[in-house]
C-alpha positions in Angstrom: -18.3 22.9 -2.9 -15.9 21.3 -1.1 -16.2 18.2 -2.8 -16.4 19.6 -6.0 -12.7 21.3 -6.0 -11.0 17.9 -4.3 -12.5 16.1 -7.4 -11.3 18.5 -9.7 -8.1 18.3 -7.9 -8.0 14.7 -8.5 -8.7 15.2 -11.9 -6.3 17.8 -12.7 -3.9 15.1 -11.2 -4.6 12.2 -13.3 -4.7 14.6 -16.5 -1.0 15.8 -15.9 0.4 12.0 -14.6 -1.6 10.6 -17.7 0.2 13.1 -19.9 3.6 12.6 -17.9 3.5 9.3 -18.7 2.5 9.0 -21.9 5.9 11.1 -22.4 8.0 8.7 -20.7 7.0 6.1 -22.6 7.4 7.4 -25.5 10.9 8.0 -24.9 11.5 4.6 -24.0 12.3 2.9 -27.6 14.5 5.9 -28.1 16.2 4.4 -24.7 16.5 1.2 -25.4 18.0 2.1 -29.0 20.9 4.0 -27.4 21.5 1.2 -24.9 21.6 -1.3 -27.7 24.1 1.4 -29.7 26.6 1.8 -26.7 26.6 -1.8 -25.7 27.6 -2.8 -29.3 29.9 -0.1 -30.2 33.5 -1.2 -31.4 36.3 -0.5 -28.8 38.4 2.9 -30.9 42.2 2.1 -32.2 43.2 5.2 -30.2 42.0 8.2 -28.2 39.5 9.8 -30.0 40.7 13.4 -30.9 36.6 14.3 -31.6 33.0 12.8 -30.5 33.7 9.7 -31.6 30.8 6.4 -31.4 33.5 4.1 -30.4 34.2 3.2 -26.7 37.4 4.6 -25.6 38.5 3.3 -21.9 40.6 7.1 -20.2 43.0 7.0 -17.4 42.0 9.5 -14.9 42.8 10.4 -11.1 40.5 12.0 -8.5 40.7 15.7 -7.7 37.3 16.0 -6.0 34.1 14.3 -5.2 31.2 15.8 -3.9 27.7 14.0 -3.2 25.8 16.9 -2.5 23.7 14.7 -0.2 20.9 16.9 1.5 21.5 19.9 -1.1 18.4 20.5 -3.2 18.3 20.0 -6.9 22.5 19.9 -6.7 23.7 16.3 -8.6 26.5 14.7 -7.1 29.7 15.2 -9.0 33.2 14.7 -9.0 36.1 16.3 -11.0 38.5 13.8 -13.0 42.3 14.5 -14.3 43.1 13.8 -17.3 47.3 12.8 -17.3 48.1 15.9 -18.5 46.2 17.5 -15.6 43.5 18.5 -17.5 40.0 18.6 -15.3 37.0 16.8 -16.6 33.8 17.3 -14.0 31.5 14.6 -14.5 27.8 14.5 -12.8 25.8 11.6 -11.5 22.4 10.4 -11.0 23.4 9.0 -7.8 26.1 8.4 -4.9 26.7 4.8 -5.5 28.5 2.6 -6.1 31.8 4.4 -6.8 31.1 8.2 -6.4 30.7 7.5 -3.0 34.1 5.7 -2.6 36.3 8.6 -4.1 39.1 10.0 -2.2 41.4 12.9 -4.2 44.0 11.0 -6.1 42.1 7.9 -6.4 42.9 6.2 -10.0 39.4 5.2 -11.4 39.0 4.6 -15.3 36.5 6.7 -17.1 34.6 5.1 -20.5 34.2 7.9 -23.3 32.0 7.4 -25.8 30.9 10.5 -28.1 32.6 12.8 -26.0 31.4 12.2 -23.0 32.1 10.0 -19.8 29.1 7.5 -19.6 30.9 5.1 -17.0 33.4 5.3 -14.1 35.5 2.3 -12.8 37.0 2.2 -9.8 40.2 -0.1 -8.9 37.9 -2.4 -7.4 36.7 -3.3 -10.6 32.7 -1.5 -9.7 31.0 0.5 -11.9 28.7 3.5 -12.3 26.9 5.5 -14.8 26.8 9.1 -15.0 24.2 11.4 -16.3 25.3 10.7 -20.0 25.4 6.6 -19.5 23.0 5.1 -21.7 22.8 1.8 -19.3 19.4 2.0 -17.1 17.3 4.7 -19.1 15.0 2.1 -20.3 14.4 0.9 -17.1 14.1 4.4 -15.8 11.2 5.0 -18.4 9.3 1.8 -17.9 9.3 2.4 -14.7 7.7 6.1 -14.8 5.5 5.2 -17.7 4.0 2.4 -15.5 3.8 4.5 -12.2 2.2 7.5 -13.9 -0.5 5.9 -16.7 -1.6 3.6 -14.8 -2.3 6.2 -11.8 -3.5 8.4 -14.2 -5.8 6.6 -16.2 -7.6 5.0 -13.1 -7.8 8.2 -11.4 -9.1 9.8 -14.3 -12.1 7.3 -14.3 -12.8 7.7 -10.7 -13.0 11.3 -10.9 -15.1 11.4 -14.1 -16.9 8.7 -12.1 -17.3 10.9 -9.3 -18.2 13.9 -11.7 -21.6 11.9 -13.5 -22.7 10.7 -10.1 -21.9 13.7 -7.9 -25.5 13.5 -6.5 -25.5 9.9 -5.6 -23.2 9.3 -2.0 -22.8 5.3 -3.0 -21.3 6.0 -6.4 -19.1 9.1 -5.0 -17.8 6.3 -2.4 -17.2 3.9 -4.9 -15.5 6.8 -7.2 -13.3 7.4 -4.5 -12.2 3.6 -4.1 -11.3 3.4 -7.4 -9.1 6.8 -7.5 -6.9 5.6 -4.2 -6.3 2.4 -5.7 -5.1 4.0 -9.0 -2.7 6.0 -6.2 -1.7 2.4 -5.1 -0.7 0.8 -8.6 1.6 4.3 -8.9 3.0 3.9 -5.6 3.5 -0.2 -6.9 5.0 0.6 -9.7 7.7 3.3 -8.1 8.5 0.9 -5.5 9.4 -1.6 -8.3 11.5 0.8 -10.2 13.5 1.7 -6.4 13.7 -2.8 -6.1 15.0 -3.5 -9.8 17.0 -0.5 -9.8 19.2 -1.2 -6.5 19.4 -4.7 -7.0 20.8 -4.4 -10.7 18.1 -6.7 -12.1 17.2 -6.9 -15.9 14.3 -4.5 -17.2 11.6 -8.0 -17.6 12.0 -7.6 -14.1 9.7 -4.3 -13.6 7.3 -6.1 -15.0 7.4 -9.7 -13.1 7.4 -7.8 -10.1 4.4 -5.0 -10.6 2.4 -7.6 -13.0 1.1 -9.6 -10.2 1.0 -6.5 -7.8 -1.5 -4.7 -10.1 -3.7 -7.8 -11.0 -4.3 -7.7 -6.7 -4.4 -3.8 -7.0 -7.2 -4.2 -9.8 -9.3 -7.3 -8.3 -9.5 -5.2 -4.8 -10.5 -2.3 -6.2 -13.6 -4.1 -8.5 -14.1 -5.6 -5.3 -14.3 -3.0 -2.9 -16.1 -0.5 -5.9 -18.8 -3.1 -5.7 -19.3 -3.4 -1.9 -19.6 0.4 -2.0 -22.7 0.3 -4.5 -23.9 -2.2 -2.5 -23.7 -0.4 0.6 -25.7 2.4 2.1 -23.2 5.5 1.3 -21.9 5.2 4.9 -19.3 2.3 4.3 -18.1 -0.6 2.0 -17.2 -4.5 2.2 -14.5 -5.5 0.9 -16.8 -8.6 -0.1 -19.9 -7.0 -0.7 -22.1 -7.7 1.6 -25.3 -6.5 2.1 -25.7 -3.3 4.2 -26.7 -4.1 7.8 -29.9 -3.3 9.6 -30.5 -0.1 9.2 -30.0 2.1 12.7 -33.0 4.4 13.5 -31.7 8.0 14.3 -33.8 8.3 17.3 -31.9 5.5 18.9 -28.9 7.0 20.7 -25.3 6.0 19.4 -24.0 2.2 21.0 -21.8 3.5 22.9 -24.3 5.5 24.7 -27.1 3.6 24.0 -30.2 3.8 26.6 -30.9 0.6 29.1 -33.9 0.2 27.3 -34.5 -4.1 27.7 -35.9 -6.4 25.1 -36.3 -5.5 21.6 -36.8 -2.2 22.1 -33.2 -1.9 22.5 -32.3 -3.0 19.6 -31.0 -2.7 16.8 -27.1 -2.1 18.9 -24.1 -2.2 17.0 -20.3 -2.6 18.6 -17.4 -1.6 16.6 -13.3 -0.5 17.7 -13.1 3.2 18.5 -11.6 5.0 15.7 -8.4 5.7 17.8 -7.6 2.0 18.7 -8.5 1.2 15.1 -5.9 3.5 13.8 -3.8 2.6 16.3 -3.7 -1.1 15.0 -3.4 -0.2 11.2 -0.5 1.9 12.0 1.5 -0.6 13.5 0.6 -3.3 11.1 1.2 -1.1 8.2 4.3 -0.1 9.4 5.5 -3.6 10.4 5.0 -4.7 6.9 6.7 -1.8 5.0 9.5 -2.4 7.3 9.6 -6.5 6.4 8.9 -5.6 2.9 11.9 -2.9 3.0 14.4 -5.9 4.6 13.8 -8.4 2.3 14.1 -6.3 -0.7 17.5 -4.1 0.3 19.0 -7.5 1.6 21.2 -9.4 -1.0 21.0 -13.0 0.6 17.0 -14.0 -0.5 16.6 -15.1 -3.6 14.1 -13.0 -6.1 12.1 -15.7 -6.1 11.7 -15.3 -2.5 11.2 -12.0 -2.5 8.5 -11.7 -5.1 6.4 -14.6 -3.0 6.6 -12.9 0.0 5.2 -9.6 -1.6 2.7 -11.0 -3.2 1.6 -12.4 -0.3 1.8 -9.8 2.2 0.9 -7.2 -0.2 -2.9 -8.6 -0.4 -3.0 -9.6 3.4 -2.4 -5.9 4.3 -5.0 -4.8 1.9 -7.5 -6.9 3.0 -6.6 -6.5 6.3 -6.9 -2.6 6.1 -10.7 -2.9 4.0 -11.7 -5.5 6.6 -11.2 -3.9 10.1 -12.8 -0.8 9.7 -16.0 -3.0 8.9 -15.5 -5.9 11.6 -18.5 -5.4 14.1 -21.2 -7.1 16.3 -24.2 -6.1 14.9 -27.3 -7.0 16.8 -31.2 -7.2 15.8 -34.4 -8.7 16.2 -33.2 -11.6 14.0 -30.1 -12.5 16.1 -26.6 -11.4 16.2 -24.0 -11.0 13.7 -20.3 -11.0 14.1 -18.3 -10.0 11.4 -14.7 -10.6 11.3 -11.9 -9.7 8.9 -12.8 -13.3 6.7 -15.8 -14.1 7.6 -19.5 -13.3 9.0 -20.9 -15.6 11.6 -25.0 -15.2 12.2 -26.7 -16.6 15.1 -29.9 -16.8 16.0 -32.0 -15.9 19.1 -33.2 -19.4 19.7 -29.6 -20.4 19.6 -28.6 -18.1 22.1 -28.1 -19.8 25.3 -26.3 -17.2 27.7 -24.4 -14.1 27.1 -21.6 -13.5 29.8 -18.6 -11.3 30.1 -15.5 -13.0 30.9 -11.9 -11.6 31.9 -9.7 -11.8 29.6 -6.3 -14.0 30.8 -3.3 -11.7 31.2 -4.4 -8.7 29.8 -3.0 -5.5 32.0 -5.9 -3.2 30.3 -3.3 -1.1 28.1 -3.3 -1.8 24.5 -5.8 -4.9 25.0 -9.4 -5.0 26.9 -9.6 -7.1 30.4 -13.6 -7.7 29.8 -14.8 -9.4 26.7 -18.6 -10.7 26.0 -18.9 -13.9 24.6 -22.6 -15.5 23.6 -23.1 -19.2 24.6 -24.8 -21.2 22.3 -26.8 -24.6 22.5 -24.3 -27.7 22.0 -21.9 -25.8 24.5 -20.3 -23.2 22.0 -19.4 -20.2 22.0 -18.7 -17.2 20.4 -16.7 -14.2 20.5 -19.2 -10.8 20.5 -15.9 -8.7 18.8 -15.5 -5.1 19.8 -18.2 -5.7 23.3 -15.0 -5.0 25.5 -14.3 -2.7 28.6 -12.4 -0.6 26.3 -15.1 1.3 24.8 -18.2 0.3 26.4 -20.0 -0.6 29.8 -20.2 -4.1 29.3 -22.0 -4.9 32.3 -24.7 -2.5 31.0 -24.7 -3.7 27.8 -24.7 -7.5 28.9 -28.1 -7.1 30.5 -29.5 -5.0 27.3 -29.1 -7.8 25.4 -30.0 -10.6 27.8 -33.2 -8.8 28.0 -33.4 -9.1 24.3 -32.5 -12.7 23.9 -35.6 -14.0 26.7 -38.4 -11.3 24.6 -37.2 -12.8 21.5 -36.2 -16.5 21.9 -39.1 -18.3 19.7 -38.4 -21.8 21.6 -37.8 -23.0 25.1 -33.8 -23.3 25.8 -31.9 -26.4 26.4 -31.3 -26.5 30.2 -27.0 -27.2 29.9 -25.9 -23.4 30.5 -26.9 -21.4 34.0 -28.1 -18.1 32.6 -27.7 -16.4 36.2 
């Protein structure tokens, strides 16, 4: 039941953003048309006595300025004299760039244009729109038509997804893949709208910037919908591969696992606690948001610049938050597998030479483990067993588990080159 209402929820969601953007875009020709008006209307022979579709460049001094930063739903505004002392209150989408520097009796010059102020100039020569300014609606409606149909059409097909295969727990996980990344391309396509929109850039910009974002958004979330069919219900791959050994539920948890030696012990499987785990993602999430933040509120790199470095942390970071969840040592009577964030290394028993812990060199046992196992293989490699640390298991205990597995199930006589003792 539970289920049931958050998929409705979701669903309910992705109807109204669907419908929400579909509304913004259509008001975005009607946008660009009154941009196009204002920017070639005719400069008026004199002050316009009546709304007039000529551009008409007003005197005016500062009474008051208020940016009603911190006051919910209140604009910020400021109240303009006219020479003859006559007040004209004017309202703005935001604080910058001018409203911000008013101080009463300031001389700014306000740009009428049927009747209303669209644009204030300051001495300085900046300028702003108000609420009437014609100059960045486009933008502003791209931007929200983007954010909201594309979140709402892919969360609409992972909850109808999720609605045809409520009975099936691999096609629920994949259904929920796909309605997060749907969150993701609308979260994309904001923070695009926030970039172009601060930095002043031209509307083709919105889409050179969330174009290559959602064509990574889109190929993860095939990928990762795919892993999750492939899976076992539990979990997913970002690179779909197949499900490990299954774990018999009589066999006590790894962490707690029995001293049972040979293969009886087996299958064992090592992962990061769920605290360290989030731990890591945390930091590295946070890291990046703040890089990505930098780069893009900084006016010295170049776009170009800017849009590389996205593109290519943007991916790392997914990848990087799909892959460590799954990154385990998974052992069985076929060998052992470690699988890291790129890659999966298999090795088999007969390959197995020694399996040793080692101290690891500096570590002060805070954040990092000061035991690590590592296997030793024939040719005098070896390999890193990830996650088989003194941080969240007995490493000792489990060491001599395995060994006892490794002499049952070795199929061929080892290479004398590695002291097993």
């Amino acid at each position: 039941m539970e289920n049931a209402g958050r998929i409705a929820a979701w669903l309910a969601i992705a109807l109204l953003g669907l419908f929400a953007g579909v509304m913004s875009a259509m008001e975005v020709s009607g946008a660009l048309q009154r941009e196009r008006e204002y920017r070639t209307s005719p400069v008026c022979a004199s002050a316009p006595m009546t709304a007039s579709a000529c551009v008409w460049e007003q005197a005016f001094t500062v009474r008051e300025s208020a940016t009603n930063e911190g006051a919910d739903g209140k604009e910020p505004t400021a109240t303009l004299l006219l020479p003859n002392g006559k007040p004209w209150k004017v309202t703005f989408r935001n604080t910058g760039p001018v409203l911000s520097r008013m101080r009463p009796g300031d001389p700014v010059i306000g740009v009428v244009w049927h009747g209303g102020i669209v644009e204030v100039r300051d001495s300085d020569g900046l300028r702003q729109q108000t609420t009437l300014g014609p100059v960045g609606w486009p933008a502003d409606r791209v931007g929200g038509a983007l954010a909201l149909i594309s979140f709402g059409l892919v969360a609409l097909v992972g909850s109808l997804w999720a609605i045809v295969k409520r009975h099936d727990r691999r096609h629920q996980r994949a259904a929920a893949l796909v309605r997060w990344h749907g969150a993701a391309l609308g979260v994309a396509a904001i923070l695009t709208l926030w970039a172009q929109s601060n930095n002043n850039w031209p509307m083709w910009a919105i889409w050179a910037i969330w174009g290559p974002l959602a064509l990574i958004l889109l190929a993860t979330m095939v990928a990762s919908a795919i892993a999750a069919l492939h899976g076992n219900g539990e979990g997913y791959d970002l690179f779909a591969e197949p499900p490990v050994h299954p774990v018999p539920s009589t066999r006590p948890a790894a962490r707690e696992s029995s001293m049972a030696l040979g293969s009886e012990g087996l299958p064992r499987e090592y992962r990061m606690s769920r605290g360290r785990r989030n731990g890591i993602l945390a930091i590295v999430v946070a890291k990046s948001a703040l890089l990505l933040f930098t780069v893009w509120t900084e006016d010295i790199p170049p776009f170009w610049f800017q849009l590389g470095l996205s593109v290519l942390v943007v991916p790392t970071l997914i990848v990087f938050i799909v892959r460590v969840p799954q990154s385990a040592t998974l052992v069985d009577n076929a060998g052992i597998r470690v699988r890291g964030i790129t890659r999966t290394r298999r090795v088999a028993w007969e390959d197995v030479q020694d399996i040793r812990a080692e101290p690891v060199p500096g570590s002060d046992g805070g954040f990092t483990p000061r035991v690590v196992a590592y296997a030793y293989l024939t040719g005098g490699r070896r390999t890193l067993l990830k996650h088989l640390d003194d941080k969240d298991y007995d490493v000792d205990r489990e060491i001599a588990a395995l060994r006892g597995a490794q002499a049952e199930l070795r199929s061929t006589d080892t290479t004398p080159g590695v002291s097993t003792a």
